[in-house]
C-alpha positions in Angstrom: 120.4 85.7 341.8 118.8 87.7 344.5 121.4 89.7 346.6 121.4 88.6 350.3 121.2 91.5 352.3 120.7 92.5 356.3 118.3 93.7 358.4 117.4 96.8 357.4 118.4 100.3 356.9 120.9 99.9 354.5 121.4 101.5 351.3 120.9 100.9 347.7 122.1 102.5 343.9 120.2 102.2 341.5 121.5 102.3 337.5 119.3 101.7 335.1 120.9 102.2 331.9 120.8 102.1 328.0 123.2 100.4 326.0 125.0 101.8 322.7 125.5 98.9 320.0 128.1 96.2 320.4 129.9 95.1 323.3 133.5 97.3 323.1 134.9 95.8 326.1 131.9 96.1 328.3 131.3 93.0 329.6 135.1 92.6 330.4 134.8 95.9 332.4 131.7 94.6 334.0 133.3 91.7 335.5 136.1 93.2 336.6 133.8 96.2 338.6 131.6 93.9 339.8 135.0 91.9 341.3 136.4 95.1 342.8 133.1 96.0 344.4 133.0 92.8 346.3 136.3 93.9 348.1 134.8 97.1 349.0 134.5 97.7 352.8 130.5 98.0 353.2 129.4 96.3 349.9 126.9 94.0 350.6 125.7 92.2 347.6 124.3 93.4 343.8 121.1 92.4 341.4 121.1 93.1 337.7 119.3 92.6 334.6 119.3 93.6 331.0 116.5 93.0 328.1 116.4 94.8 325.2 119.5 97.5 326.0 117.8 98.5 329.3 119.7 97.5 332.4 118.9 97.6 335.7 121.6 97.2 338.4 120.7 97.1 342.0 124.1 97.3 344.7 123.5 97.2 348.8 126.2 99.1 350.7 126.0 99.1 354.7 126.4 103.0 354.4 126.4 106.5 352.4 130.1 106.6 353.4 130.7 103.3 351.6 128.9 104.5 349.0 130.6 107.5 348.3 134.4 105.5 348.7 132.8 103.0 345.7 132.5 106.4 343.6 135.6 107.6 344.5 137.4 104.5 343.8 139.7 105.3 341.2 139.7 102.6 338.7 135.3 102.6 339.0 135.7 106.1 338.0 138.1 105.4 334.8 135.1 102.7 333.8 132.7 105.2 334.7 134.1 107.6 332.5 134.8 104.5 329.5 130.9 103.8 330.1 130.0 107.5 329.4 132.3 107.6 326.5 131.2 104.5 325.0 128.8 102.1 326.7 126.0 104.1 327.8 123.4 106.5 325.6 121.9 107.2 328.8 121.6 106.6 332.3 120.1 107.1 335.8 122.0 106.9 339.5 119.4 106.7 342.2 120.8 106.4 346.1 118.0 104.8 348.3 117.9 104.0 352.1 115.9 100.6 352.7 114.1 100.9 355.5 112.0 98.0 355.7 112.8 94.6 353.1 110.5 92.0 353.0 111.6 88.2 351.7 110.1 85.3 350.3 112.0 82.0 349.4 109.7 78.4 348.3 
Protein backbone atom coordinates (compact mmCIF):
# COMPACT_ATOMS: atom_id res chain seq x y z
CA UNK A 1 0.00 0.00 0.00
CA UNK A 2 1.20 3.40 -0.82
CA UNK A 3 1.85 5.50 2.43
CA UNK A 4 -0.38 8.64 2.61
CA UNK A 5 1.72 11.44 3.35
CA UNK A 6 1.40 15.49 3.66
CA UNK A 7 2.22 18.32 1.89
CA UNK A 8 5.56 18.45 1.58
CA UNK A 9 8.81 18.85 3.26
CA UNK A 10 8.79 16.06 5.35
CA UNK A 11 11.25 13.36 5.73
CA UNK A 12 11.97 9.98 4.63
CA UNK A 13 14.50 6.66 5.74
CA UNK A 14 15.35 4.67 3.49
CA UNK A 15 16.54 0.77 4.32
CA UNK A 16 17.23 -1.27 1.79
CA UNK A 17 18.40 -4.42 2.99
CA UNK A 18 19.74 -8.08 2.36
CA UNK A 19 18.38 -10.91 4.10
CA UNK A 20 20.38 -13.90 5.73
CA UNK A 21 18.59 -17.44 5.17
CA UNK A 22 15.42 -18.31 7.16
CA UNK A 23 13.07 -16.30 9.00
CA UNK A 24 14.56 -16.52 12.87
CA UNK A 25 11.98 -14.48 14.27
CA UNK A 26 12.09 -11.75 11.75
CA UNK A 27 8.86 -11.28 10.60
CA UNK A 28 7.54 -11.40 14.26
CA UNK A 29 10.03 -8.53 15.01
CA UNK A 30 8.85 -6.83 11.91
CA UNK A 31 5.35 -6.57 12.99
CA UNK A 32 5.86 -5.66 16.20
CA UNK A 33 8.31 -2.42 14.93
CA UNK A 34 6.23 -1.54 12.44
CA UNK A 35 3.26 -1.40 15.41
CA UNK A 36 5.46 0.61 17.67
CA UNK A 37 6.35 3.09 14.87
CA UNK A 38 2.80 3.90 14.26
CA UNK A 39 2.65 5.26 17.93
CA UNK A 40 5.54 7.38 17.32
CA UNK A 41 4.91 11.11 17.69
CA UNK A 42 5.81 12.38 13.98
CA UNK A 43 5.45 9.03 12.12
CA UNK A 44 3.55 9.41 9.19
CA UNK A 45 3.13 6.40 7.25
CA UNK A 46 5.75 3.46 5.78
CA UNK A 47 6.18 1.48 2.12
CA UNK A 48 8.06 -1.74 1.85
CA UNK A 49 8.96 -4.41 -0.42
CA UNK A 50 11.10 -7.53 -0.65
CA UNK A 51 11.98 -9.81 -3.84
CA UNK A 52 14.62 -12.01 -3.92
CA UNK A 53 16.36 -11.06 -0.19
CA UNK A 54 16.45 -7.36 -1.13
CA UNK A 55 14.11 -5.09 0.82
CA UNK A 56 13.28 -1.83 0.53
CA UNK A 57 11.54 0.05 3.35
CA UNK A 58 10.36 3.53 2.92
CA UNK A 59 9.08 5.43 6.54
CA UNK A 60 7.73 9.39 6.42
CA UNK A 61 8.37 11.23 9.78
CA UNK A 62 7.05 15.02 10.05
CA UNK A 63 10.73 15.76 11.26
CA UNK A 64 14.57 14.97 11.89
CA UNK A 65 13.73 15.18 15.59
CA UNK A 66 11.13 12.40 15.21
CA UNK A 67 13.45 10.69 13.40
CA UNK A 68 16.16 10.60 15.66
CA UNK A 69 13.56 9.67 18.88
CA UNK A 70 12.49 6.39 16.38
CA UNK A 71 16.38 5.56 16.64
CA UNK A 72 16.59 6.16 20.04
CA UNK A 73 13.66 4.25 20.90
CA UNK A 74 14.89 1.53 23.00
CA UNK A 75 13.17 -1.54 22.07
CA UNK A 76 13.89 -0.40 17.92
CA UNK A 77 17.38 -0.37 18.93
CA UNK A 78 17.39 -4.11 20.72
CA UNK A 79 15.78 -5.25 17.04
CA UNK A 80 18.23 -3.14 15.40
CA UNK A 81 20.87 -4.83 17.02
CA UNK A 82 18.85 -8.66 16.65
CA UNK A 83 18.78 -7.56 12.77
CA UNK A 84 22.53 -6.97 12.71
CA UNK A 85 23.27 -10.05 14.58
CA UNK A 86 21.05 -12.16 12.55
CA UNK A 87 18.68 -10.80 9.95
CA UNK A 88 20.70 -8.66 7.88
CA UNK A 89 24.09 -9.53 5.59
CA UNK A 90 23.95 -6.05 4.72
CA UNK A 91 22.29 -2.83 4.73
CA UNK A 92 21.82 0.83 3.86
CA UNK A 93 20.10 3.90 6.09
CA UNK A 94 19.50 6.85 3.91
CA UNK A 95 17.62 10.08 5.65
CA UNK A 96 15.94 12.24 2.91
CA UNK A 97 13.90 15.57 3.07
CA UNK A 98 10.98 15.55 0.42
CA UNK A 99 10.56 18.60 -0.91
CA UNK A 100 8.20 18.27 -3.55
CA UNK A 101 5.79 14.74 -3.89
CA UNK A 102 3.83 14.25 -6.76
CA UNK A 103 0.55 11.69 -6.73
CA UNK A 104 -1.43 9.85 -9.03
CA UNK A 105 -4.45 7.67 -8.08
CA UNK A 106 -7.04 6.00 -11.23
Amino acid sequence: MIAKTPAAPYYAVIFSSLRTEGDQGYAKAAARMLELAHEQPGFLGVESAREDGLGITVSYWESEPAILAWKQQAEHRQVREQGRATWYSAFHTRVCKVERAYTFQN
